[in-house]
C-alpha positions as CSV (number, residue, x, y, z in Angstrom):
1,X,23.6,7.9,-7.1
2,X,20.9,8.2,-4.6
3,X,17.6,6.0,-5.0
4,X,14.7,7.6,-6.0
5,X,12.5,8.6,-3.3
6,X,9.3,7.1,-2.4
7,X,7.2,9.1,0.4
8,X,3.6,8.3,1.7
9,X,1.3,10.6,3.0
10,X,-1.0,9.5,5.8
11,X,-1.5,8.4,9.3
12,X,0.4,5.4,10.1
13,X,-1.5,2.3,11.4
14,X,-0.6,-0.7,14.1
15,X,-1.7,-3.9,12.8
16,X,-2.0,-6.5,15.9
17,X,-1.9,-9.6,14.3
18,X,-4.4,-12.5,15.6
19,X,-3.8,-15.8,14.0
20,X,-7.2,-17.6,15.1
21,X,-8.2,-21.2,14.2
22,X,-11.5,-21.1,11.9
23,X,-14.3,-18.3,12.0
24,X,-17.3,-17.7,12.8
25,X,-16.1,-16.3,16.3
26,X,-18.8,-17.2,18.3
27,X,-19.2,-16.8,22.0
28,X,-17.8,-19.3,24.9
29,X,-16.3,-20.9,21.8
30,X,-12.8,-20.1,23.0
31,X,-9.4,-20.5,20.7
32,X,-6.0,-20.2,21.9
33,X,-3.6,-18.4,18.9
34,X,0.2,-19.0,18.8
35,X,1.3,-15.6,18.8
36,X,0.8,-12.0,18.8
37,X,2.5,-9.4,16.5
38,X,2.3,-5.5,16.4
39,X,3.4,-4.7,12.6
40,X,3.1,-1.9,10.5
41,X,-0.1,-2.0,8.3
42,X,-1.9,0.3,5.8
43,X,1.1,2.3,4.1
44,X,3.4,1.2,6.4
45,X,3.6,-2.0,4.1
46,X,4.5,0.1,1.1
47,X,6.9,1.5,3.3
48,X,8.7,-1.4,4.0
49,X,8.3,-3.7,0.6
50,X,9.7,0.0,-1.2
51,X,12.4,-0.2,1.2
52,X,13.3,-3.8,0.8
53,X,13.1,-2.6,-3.3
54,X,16.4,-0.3,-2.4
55,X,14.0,2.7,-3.1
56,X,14.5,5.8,-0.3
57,X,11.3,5.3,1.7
58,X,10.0,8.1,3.9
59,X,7.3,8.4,5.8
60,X,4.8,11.7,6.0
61,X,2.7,11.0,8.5
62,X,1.6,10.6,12.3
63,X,1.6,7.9,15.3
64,X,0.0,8.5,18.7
65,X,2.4,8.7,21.8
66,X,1.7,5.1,22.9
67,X,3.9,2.0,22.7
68,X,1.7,0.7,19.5
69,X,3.6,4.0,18.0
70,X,7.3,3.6,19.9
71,X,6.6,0.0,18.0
72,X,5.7,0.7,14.8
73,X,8.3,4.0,15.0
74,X,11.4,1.1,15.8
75,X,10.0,-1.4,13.2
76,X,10.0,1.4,10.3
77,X,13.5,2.2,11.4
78,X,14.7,-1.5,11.6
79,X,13.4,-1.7,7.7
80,X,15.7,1.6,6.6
81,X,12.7,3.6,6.2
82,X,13.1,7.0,7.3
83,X,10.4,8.2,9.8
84,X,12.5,11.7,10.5
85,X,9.2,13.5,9.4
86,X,6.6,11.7,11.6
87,X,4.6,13.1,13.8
88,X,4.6,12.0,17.3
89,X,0.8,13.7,18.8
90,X,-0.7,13.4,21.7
91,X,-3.3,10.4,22.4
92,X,-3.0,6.9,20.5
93,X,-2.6,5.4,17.7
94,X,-5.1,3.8,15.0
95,X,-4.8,0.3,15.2
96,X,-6.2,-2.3,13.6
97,X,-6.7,-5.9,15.1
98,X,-6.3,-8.3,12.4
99,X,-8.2,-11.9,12.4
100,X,-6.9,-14.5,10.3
101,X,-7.9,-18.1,10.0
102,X,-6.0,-20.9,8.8
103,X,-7.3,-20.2,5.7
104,X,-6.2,-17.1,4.7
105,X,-9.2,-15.3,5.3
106,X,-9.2,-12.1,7.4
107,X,-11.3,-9.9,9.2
108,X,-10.3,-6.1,10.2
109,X,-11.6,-4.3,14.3
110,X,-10.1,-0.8,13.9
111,X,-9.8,1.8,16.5
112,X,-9.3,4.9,14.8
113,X,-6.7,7.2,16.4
114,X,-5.1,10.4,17.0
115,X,-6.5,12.9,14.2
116,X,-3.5,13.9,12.1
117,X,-2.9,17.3,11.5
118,X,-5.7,19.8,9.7
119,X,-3.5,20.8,6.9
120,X,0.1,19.4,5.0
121,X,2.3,20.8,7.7
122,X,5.1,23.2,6.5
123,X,8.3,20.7,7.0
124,X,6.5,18.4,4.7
125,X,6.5,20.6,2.0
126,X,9.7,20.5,0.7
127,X,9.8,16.5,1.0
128,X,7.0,16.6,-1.3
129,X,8.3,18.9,-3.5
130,X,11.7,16.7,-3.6
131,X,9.9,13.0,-4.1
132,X,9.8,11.6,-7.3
133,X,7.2,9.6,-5.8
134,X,4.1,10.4,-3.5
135,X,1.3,8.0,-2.0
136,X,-1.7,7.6,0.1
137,X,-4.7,6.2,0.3
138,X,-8.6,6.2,0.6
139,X,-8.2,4.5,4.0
140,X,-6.4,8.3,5.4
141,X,-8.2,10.1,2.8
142,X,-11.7,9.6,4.4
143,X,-10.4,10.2,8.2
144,X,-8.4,13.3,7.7
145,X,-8.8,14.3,3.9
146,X,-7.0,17.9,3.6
147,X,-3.6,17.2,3.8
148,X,-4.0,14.2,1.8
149,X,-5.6,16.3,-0.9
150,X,-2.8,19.0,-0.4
151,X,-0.3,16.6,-0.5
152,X,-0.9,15.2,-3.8
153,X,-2.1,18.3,-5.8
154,X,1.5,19.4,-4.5
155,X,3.4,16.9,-5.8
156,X,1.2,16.7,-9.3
157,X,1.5,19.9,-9.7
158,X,5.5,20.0,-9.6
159,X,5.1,17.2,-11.8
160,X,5.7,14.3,-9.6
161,X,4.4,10.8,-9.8
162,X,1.4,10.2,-7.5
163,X,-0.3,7.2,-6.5
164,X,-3.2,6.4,-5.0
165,X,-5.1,3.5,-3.5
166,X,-8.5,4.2,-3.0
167,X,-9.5,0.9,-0.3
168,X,-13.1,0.3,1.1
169,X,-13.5,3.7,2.6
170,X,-13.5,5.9,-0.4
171,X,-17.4,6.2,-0.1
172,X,-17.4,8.5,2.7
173,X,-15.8,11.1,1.0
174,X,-17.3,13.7,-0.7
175,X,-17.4,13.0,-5.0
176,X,-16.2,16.4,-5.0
177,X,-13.3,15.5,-3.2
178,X,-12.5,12.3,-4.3
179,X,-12.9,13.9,-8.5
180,X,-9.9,16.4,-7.5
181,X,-7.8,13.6,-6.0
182,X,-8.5,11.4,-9.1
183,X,-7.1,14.3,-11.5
184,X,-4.2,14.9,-9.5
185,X,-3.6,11.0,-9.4
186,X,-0.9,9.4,-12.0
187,X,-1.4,6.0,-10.6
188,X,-4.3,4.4,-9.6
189,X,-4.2,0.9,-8.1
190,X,-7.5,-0.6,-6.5
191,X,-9.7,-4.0,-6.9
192,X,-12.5,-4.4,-9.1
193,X,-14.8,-3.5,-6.0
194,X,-13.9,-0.1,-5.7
195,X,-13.6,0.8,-9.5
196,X,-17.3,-0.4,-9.6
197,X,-18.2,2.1,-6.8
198,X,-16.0,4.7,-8.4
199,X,-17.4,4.2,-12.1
200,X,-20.7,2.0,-11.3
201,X,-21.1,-2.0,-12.9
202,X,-19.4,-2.8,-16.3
203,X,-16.2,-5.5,-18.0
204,X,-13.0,-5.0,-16.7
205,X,-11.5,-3.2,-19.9
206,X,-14.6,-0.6,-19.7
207,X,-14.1,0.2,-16.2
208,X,-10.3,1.1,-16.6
209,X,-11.3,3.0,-19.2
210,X,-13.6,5.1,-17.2
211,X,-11.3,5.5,-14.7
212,X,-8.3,6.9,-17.0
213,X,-11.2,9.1,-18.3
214,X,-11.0,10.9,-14.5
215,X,-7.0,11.7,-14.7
216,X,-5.0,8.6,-14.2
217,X,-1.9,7.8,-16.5
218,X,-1.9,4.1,-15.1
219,X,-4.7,2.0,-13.9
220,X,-3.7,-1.2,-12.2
221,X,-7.1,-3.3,-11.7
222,X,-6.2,-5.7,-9.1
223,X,-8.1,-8.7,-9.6
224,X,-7.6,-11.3,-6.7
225,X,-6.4,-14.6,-7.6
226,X,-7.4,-13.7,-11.8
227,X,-5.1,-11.2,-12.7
228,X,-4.5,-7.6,-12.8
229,X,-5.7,-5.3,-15.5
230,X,-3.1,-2.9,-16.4
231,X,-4.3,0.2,-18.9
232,X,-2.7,3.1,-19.9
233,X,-4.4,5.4,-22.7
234,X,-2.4,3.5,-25.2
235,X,-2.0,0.0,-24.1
236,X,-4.1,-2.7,-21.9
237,X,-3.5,-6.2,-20.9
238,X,-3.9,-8.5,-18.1
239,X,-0.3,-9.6,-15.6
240,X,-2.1,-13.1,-14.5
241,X,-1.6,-14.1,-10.9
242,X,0.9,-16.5,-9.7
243,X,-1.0,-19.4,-8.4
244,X,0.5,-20.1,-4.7
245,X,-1.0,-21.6,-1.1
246,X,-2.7,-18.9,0.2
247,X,-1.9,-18.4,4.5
248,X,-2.6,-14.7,4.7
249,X,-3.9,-12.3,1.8
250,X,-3.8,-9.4,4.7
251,X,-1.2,-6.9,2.9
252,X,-0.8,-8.1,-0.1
253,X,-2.5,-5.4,-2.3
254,X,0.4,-3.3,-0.5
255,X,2.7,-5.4,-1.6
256,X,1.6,-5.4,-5.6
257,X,1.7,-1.4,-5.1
258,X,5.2,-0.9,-3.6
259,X,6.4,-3.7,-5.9
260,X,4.5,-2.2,-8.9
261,X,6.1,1.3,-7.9
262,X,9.8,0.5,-7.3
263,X,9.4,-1.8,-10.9
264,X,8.6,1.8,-12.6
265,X,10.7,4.1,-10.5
266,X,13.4,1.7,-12.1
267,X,13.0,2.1,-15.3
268,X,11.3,-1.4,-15.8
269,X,9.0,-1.9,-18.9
270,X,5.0,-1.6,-17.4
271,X,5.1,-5.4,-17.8
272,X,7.7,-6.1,-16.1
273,X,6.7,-4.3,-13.5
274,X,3.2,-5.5,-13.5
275,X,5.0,-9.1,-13.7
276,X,7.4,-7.6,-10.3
277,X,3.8,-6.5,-8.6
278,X,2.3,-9.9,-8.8
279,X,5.5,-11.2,-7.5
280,X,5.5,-9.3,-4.4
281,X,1.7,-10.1,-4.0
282,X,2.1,-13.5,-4.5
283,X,4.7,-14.1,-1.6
284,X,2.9,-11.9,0.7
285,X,0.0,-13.9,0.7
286,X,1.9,-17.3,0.7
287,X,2.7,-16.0,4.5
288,X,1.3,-14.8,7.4
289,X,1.4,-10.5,8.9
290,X,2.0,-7.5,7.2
291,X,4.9,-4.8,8.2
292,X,7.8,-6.6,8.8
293,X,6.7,-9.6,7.4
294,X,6.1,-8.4,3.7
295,X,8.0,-10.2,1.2
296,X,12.0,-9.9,1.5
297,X,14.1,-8.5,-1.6
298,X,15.4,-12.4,-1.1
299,X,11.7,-13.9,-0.9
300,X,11.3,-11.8,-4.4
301,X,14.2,-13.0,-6.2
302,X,14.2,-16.1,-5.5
303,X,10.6,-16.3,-6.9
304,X,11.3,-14.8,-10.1
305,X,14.3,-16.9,-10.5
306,X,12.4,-20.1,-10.2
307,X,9.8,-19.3,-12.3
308,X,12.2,-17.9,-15.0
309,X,10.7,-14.8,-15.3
310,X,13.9,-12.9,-16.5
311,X,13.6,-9.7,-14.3
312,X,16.7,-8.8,-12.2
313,X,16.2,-6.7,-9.0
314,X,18.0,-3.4,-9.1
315,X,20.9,-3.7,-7.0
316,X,20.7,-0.2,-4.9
317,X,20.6,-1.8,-1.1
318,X,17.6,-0.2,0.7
319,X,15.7,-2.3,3.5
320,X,16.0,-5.9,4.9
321,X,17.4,-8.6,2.6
């Protein structure tokens, strides 16, 4: 039996990671990191933590034709996710330099890209038509919106299971735009932050509930180092976080999403896979990247073994151990 298919839609992005000292940078104030890392960041992390979940992860999407995307094209690959479907275009790809200090906190300097393509290409089509289930996010949304749009009105409307993460960026799109997306959206997963700008101020429970007012099935309202508020129109409760040492929290709302994802395309209760979500998220931020350092299926189990949690990780190989 295959696994069930898992495709995001969306530019793909190189995350350079920069472990720094402390912030504030300030000039002639000079720090010397240990290393560098290109990873895969943005959906690329879904990617790989869905992968690592045995699901069959494939990527719609574009990289420039630079070596930040011949790396993040072999690191997808080296993770089992299949990349047959990206595009390779001409000029470079969107990267994002990451600054972490040694206390987990982060700060993102983008340079935005190669413009993806104007509409959902042809080929894509019938991957989207075939996926069970279909993601992307605000971050692509706001730089090239169409084929995002297209891509999950698609799949909605063959009945498919979309998902989207709306991120920091959703303000520059139009409220025209981002009302369509919401109603062709199944599952919506973003922090308390962006429901407020989606919905305006208000308690957790009320702005879940305004949000599954605008088409969502599934709200997960991820809540930092609180919890998660997890609504459907006939249920609500909270999945509390798992209380770890925090090195990096870059990547870890990825990681609850993929986790969160896989826990349903497997026929997990919601809590257990609310419970599976704030797994993932809690190993990704106990270390330090994104892409090929998301948690392992390993990291995973071995977490909810300790802690007794009584989930067992579906045993279809897909990914890194």
């Amino acid at each position: 039996m295959l696994p069930p298919a898992f495709v995001t839609v969306g530019g793909i992005v190189a995350d350079l990671i920069v472990p720094i000292q402390s912030f504030p940078i300030t000039p002639q104030a000079h720090q010397v990191v240990e290393r560098l890392s290109i990873e895969p960041g943005g959906l690329g992390n879904c990617l790989v933590v869905a992968a690592r979940l045995g699901l069959h992860a494939i990527a719609l999407g574009w990289v420039g034709r630079d070596l930040f995307g011949d790396q993040l094209m072999a690191s997808l690959r080296q993770e089992a996710v299949d990349v047959e479907h990206v595009l390779r275009l001409e000029g470079r790809t969107t990267v994002s330099t990451v600054l972490v200090d040694r206390e987990g906190q982060h700060v993102f300097v983008g340079s935005i890209g190669v413009r993806g393509p104007e509409h959902l290409p042809g080929e894509w089509e019938p991957v989207v038509d075939r996926a069970m289930w279909v993601m992307s996010d605000g971050w692509v949304l706001a730089q090239n919106p169409d084929p995002i749009e297209e891509a999950l009105a698609r799949a909605h409307a063959h009945g498919r299971t979309t998902i989207f993460d709306p991120g920091p960026l959703l303000h520059r799109v139009p409220e025209e735009r981002v009302g369509r997306v919401l109603a062709a959206t199944t599952v919506l997963l973003l922090t308390e932050e962006e429901a407020v700008r989606l919905v305006g101020p208000g308690a957790p429970g009320h702005l879940t509930q305004a949000l599954l007012a605008r088409g969502p099935s599934i709200v997960a309202l991820k809540r930092g180092v609180q919890d998660a508020l997890i609504a459907t129109r006939s249920e609500s409760f909270a999945q509390p976080a798992f209380h770890v040492p925090v090195r990096d929290t870059t990547g870890a709302g990825d990681a609850f999403d993929a986790a969160f994802i896989a826990g349903l395309a497997y026929g997990l209760p919601l809590r257990s896979a609310a419970t599976l979500a704030a797994v993932a998220g809690a190993v990704a931020v106990s270390k330090l990247g994104t892409g090929t350092a998301m948690p392992t299926r390993q990291e995973m189990a071995a977490f909810l073994a300790a802690h007794r949690l009584g989930i067992d990780l579906p045993h279809t190989p897909g990914g890194v151990m």
